[in-house]
C-alpha positions as CSV (number, residue, x, y, z in Angstrom):
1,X,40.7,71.6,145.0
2,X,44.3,69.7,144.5
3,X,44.2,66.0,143.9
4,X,46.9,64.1,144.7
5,X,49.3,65.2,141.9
6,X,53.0,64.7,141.7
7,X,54.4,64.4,138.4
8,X,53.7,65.2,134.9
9,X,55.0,64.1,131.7
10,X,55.5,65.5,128.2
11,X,55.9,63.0,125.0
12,X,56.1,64.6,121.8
13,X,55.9,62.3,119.0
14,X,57.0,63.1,116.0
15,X,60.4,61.8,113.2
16,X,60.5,65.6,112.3
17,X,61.2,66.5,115.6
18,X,64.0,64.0,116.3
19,X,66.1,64.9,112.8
20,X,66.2,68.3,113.7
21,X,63.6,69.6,110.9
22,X,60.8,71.0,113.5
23,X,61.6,73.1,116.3
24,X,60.0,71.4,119.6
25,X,58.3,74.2,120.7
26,X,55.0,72.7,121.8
27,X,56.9,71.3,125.0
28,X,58.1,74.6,126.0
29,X,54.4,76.1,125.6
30,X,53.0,73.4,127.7
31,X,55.2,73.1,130.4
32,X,55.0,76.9,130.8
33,X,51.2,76.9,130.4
34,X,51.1,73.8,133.4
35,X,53.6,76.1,135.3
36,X,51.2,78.6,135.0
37,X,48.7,77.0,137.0
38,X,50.5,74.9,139.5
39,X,51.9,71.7,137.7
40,X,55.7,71.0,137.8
41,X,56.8,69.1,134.6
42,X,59.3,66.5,135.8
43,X,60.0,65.3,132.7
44,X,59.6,65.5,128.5
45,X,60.1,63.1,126.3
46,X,60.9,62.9,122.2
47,X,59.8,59.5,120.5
48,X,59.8,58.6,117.0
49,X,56.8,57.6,115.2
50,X,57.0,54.2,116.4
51,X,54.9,52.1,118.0
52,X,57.0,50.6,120.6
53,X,58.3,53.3,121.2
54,X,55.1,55.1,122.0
55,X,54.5,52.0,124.6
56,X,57.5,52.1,126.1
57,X,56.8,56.0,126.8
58,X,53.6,55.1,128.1
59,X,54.7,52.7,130.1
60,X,57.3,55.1,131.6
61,X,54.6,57.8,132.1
62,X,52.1,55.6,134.1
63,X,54.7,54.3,136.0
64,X,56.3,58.0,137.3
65,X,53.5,60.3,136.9
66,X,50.2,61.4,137.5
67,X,49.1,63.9,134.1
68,X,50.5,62.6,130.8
69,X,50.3,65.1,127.9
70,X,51.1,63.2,124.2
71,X,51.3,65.4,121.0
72,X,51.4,64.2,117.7
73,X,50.6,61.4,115.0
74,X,47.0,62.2,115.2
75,X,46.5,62.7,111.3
76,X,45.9,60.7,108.5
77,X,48.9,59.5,107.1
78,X,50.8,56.3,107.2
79,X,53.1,57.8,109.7
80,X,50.3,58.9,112.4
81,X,50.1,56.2,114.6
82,X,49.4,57.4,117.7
83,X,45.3,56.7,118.0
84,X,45.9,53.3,117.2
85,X,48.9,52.3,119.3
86,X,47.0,53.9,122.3
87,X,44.0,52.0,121.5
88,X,46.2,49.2,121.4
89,X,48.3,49.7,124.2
90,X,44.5,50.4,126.3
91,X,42.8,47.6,124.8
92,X,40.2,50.2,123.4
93,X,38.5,49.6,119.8
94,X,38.1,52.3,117.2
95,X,34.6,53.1,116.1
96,X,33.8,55.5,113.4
97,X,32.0,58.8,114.9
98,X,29.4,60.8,112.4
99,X,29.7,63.7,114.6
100,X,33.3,63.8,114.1
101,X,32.7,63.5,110.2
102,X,30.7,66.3,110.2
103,X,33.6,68.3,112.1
104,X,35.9,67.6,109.7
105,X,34.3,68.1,106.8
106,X,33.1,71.4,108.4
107,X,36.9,72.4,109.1
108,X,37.4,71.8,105.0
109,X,34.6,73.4,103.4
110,X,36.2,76.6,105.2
111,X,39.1,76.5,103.4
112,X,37.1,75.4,99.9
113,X,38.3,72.0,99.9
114,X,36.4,68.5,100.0
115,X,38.3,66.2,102.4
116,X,40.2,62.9,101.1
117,X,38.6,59.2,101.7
118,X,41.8,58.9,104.1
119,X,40.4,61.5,106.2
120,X,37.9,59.6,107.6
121,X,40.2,57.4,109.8
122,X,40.3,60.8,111.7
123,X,36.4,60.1,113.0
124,X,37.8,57.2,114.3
125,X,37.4,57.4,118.1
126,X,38.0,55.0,120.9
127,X,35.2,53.0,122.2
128,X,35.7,53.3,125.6
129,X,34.0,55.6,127.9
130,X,37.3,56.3,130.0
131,X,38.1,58.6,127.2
132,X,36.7,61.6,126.2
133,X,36.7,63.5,122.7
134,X,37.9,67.1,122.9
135,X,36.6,69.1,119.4
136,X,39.5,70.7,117.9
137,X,38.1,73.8,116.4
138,X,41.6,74.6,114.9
139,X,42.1,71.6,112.7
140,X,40.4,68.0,112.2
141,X,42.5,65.8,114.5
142,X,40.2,65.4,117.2
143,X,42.2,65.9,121.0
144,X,41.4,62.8,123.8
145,X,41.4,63.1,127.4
146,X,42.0,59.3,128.5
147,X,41.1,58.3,132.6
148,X,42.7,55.1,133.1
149,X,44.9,53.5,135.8
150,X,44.5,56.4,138.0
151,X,46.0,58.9,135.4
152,X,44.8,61.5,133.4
153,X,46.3,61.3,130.3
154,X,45.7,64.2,126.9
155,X,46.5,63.8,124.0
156,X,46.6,66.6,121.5
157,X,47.7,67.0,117.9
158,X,51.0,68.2,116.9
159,X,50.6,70.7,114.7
160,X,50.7,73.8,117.4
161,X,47.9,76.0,116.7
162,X,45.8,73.1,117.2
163,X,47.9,71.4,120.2
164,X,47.4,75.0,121.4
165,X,43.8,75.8,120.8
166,X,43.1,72.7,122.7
167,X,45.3,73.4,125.6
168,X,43.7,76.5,126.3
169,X,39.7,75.8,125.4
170,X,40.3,72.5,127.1
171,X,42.7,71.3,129.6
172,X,43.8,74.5,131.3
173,X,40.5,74.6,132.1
174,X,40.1,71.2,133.1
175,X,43.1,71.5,135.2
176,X,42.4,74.5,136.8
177,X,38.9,73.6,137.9
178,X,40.0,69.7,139.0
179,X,43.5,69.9,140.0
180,X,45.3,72.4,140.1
181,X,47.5,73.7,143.1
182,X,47.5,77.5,143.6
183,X,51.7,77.6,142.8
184,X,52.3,81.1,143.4
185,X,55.8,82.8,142.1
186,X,57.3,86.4,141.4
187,X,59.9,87.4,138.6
188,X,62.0,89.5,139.5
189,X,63.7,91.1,135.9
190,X,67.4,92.1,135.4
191,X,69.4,93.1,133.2
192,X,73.5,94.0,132.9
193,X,74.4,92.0,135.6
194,X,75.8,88.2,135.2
195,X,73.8,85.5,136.8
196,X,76.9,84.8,138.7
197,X,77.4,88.1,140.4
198,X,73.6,88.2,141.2
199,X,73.6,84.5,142.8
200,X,76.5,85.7,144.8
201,X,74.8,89.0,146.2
202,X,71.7,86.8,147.3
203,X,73.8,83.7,149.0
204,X,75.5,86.5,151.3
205,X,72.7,86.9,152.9
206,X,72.1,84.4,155.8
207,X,68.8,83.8,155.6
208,X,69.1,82.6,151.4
209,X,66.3,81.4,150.4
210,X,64.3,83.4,152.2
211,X,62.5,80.7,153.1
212,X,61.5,80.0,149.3
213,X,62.4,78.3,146.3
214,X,64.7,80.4,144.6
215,X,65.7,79.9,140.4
216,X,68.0,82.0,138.0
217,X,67.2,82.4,134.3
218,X,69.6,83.3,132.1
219,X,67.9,85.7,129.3
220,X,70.2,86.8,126.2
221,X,68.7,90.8,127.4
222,X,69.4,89.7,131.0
223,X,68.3,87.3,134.4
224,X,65.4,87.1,135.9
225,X,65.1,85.7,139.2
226,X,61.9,83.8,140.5
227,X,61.0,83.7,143.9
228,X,58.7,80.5,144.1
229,X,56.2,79.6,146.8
230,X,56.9,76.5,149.2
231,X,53.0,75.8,149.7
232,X,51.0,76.1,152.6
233,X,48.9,78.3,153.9
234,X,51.5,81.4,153.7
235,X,52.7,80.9,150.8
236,X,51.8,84.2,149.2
237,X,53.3,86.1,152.0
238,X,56.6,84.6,152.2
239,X,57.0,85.1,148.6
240,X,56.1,88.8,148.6
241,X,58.5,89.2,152.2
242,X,61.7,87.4,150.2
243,X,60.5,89.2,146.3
244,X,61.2,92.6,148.6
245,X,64.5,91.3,150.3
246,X,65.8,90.3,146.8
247,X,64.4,93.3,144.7
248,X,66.2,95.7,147.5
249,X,69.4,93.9,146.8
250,X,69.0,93.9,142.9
251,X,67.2,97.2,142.8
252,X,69.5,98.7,140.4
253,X,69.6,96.1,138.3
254,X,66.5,95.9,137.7
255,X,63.9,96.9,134.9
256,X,60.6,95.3,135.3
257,X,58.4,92.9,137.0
258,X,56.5,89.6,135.9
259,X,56.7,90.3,132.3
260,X,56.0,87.6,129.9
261,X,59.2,89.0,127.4
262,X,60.5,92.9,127.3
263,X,58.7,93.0,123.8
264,X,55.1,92.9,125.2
265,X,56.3,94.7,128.8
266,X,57.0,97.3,126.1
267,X,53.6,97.7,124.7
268,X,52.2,97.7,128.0
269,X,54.0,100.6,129.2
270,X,53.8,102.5,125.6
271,X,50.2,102.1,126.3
272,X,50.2,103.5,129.4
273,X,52.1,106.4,128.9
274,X,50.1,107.0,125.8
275,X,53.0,107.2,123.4
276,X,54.0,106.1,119.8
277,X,57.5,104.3,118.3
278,X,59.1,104.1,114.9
279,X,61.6,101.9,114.3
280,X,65.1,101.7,112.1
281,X,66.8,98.6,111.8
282,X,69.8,97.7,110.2
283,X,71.7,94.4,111.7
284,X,68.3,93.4,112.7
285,X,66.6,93.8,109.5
286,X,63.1,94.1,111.7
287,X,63.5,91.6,114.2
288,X,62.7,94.1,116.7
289,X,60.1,95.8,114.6
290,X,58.5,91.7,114.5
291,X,58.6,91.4,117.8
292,X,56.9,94.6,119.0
293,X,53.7,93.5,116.6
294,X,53.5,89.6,117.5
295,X,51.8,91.4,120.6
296,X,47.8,91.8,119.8
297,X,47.0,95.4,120.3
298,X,50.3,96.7,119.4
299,X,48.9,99.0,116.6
300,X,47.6,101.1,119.0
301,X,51.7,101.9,119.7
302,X,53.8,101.1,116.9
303,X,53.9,103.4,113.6
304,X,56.3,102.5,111.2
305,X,59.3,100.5,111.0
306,X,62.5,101.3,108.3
307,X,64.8,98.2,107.7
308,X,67.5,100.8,106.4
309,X,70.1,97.7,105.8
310,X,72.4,98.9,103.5
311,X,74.5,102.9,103.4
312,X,72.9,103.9,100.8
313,X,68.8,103.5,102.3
314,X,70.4,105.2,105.9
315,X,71.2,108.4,103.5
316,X,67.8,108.1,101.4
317,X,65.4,107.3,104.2
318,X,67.1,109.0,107.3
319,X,69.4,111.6,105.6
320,X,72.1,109.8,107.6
321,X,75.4,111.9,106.5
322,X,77.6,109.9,103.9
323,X,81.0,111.7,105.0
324,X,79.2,110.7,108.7
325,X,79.2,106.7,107.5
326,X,82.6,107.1,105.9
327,X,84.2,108.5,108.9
328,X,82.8,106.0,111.4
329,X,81.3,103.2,109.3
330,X,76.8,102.0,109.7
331,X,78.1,100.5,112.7
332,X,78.6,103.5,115.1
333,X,77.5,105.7,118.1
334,X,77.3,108.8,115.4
335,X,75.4,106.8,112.6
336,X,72.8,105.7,115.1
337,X,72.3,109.3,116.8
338,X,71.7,110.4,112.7
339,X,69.6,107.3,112.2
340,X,67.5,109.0,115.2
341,X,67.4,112.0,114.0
342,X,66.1,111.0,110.6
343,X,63.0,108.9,112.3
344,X,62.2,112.4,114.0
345,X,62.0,114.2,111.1
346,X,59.9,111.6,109.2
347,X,57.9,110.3,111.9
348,X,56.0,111.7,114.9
349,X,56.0,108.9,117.3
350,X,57.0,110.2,120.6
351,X,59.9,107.4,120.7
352,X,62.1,106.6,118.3
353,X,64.6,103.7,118.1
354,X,67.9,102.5,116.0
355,X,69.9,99.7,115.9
356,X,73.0,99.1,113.9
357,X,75.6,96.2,114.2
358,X,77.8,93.3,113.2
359,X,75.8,90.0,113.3
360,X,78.2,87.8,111.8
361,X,79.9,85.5,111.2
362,X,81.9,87.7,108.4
363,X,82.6,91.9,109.1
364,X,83.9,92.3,112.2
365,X,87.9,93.8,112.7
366,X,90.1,94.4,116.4
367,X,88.4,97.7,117.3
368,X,84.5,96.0,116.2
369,X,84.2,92.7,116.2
370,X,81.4,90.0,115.1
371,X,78.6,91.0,118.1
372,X,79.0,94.7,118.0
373,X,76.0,96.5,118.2
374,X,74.9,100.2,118.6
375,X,71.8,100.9,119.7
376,X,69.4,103.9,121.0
377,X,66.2,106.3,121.1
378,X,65.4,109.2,121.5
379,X,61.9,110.6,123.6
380,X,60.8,113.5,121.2
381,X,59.2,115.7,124.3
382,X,63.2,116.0,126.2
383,X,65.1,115.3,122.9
384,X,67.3,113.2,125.1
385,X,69.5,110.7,123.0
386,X,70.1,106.9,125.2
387,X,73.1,105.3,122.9
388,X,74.9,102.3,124.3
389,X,77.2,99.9,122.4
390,X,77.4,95.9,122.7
391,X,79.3,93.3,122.3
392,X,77.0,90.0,122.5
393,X,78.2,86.8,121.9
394,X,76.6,84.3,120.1
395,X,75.9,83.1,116.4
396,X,74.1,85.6,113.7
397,X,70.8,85.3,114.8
398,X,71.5,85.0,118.4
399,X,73.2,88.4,118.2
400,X,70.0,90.0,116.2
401,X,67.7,88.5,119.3
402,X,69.8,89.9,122.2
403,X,70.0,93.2,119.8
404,X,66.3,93.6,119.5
405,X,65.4,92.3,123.2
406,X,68.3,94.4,124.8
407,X,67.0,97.6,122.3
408,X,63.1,97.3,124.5
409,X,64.6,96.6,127.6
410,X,67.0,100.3,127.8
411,X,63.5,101.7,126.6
412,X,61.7,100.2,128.9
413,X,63.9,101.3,132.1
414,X,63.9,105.1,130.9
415,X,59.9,105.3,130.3
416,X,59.0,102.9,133.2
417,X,60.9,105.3,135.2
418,X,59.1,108.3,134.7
């Protein structure tokens, strides 16, 4: 089913992306989405809005690889020049596309408004039949899917949803069905153990790799290590022989399989075991409680969440003792086993969870300094209290991330467990 495909390139266009105002998230969601399937990204690139530099990227893409994805400067502003440089750069023509029209003034009534003049130069198409028009259901930017020298080349908007929407409806499928190779990996996930340590317990074997390609990533809640296939007609099996070698080594170490993040692992297995959480946050301030519902179907598991930030909402919401905070301070083993024992009282999710900490930059002292955290739960059925304290490193919200990922990771260990 595999053409002959050896490299792939990102280019995300965009002035907002190169000044720091705009997160580049769509190349991390496509390179894991082509990794998904098969395709290795060998490289991704960041251009301004700039017409030579958009041909110098193309000319760089065509050169080294095979698949070219392009996002942004599809919309209607002065500063979306990407449709007409690739035009140019193609030697296409832009013709203007009723069907298109129709889309986009479709896509406005919906949200009760009647589209701008300008918008029209968005049912501008190329007038070439090596490109295709993909229909962006998400927004009006219509998506193209270019066949020329030999490459396949999409180009997307750059807003995400819609970047998104067409990835998925489109060119995953596209991919999948036309040229993607059946890449087949295992994740192995770990947690309290450095990556060091764990690289060193896998090269004492003799045999390391295993025969397979063999990568480390760092998580702030831990590593996980995937076990990659080398191709061929074994593939699968080499990768399940070495995913047992390394999990036998790493067994303690380790908490869960081929999970997508601990957040949504968590759901799963809350699911499973048919049980409820509740949530109190205080460094936090509902980061974890975020998390847990950016999963679809997580209201069948989570009940309530309490950002009790300051002293005074820990003694009002949870009863948490005030001669308990003033003897070992909001940011202690004892003021998270109260800030459990409130949630049981008030709440009758069969888990219950607490955090409490020292984000930063300002608050910490010699015996707690800036990154320490105390979090726990308890499982109402046993009663059994799991309390551990941190120290994470890190800026304010780094330390709130590895807080609320670490928090579903210990719970994850004790009911996957069971």
């Amino acid at each position: 089913m595999r053409t002959d495909i050896n490299r792939c390139h990102i280019i995300n266009i965009g002035d907002e992306i190169l000044s720091g105002h705009t997160v580049n998230t769509n190349a991390s969601y496509m390179s894991s989405q082509l990794y998904d399937i098969g395709i290795l990204t060998s490289r991704i690139t960041v251009i301004s809005d700039d017409a030579e530099e958009i041909r110098k990227a193309l000319d760089q893409g065509i050169k080294d690889a095979d698949l070219i994805f392009i996002t942004g400067g599809l919309g209607p502003t002065n500063d979306d020049i990407t449709k007409k440089t690739i035009c140019s750069y193609f030697g296409y023509g832009l013709q203007f596309r009723p069907d298109i029209w129709e889309h986009i003034k479709t896509i406005f009534a919906k949200r009760g408004i009647i589209p701008d003049e300008i918008n029209k130069e968005q049912a501008e198409f190329p007038d070439s039949e090596e490109v295709e028009y993909i229909t962006n259901y998400a927004g009006t930017a219509p998506g193209m899917h270019i066949k020329a020298k030999g490459k396949h080349i999409f180009v997307t908007p750059g807003v995400p949803n819609e970047m998104k929407f067409i990835m998925s409806e489109y060119i995953v499928p596209f991919l999948k069905e036309n040229i993607s190779d059946d890449l087949y990996y295992r994740d192995i996930n770990t947690t309290d153990i450095p990556e060091s340590r764990l690289y060193s317990i896998l090269i004492s074997e003799a045999d390391f790799p295993f025969g397979c390609a063999i990568a480390f990533l760092p998580q702030g809640y831990g590593v996980t290590v995937r076990v990659k296939s080398p191709g061929g007609e074994n593939g699968r099996e080499i990768v399940d022989s070495a995913f047992s070698r390394i999990n036998g080594l790493t067994g303690k170490h380790v908490f869960a399989y081929d999970i997508i993040n601990p957040h949504h692992e968590l759901v799963r297995l809350l699911k499973e075991n048919k049980l409820t959480v509740s949530s109190a946050e205080s460094c936090t301030g509902g980061l974890f409680s975020s998390m847990l519902t950016d999963i679809p179907g997580s209201s069948a598991v989570f009940s309530e969440g309490f950002v009790t930030y300051s002293d005074d909402s820990k003694f009002r919401i949870l009863s948490v003792n005030p001669q308990t905070l003033a003897l070992h301070g909001a940011v202690s083993e004892e003021t998270v086993s109260e800030m459990l024992d409130g949630l049981l009282a008030v709440t009758d999710s069969g888990v219950v969870c607490a955090v409490s900490g020292i984000a930063g930059p300002d608050g910490g002292t010699d015996k707690k300094p800036v990154g320490t955290v105390f979090s726990g739960f308890c499982l109402r059925k046993s009663g059994e209290k799991f309390i551990r304290r941190y120290n994470f490193s890190g800026d304010r919200l780094t330390v709130k991330k590895k807080s609320a990922d670490k928090l579903a990771v210990e719970i994850i260990k004790q009911i996957g467990s069971n």
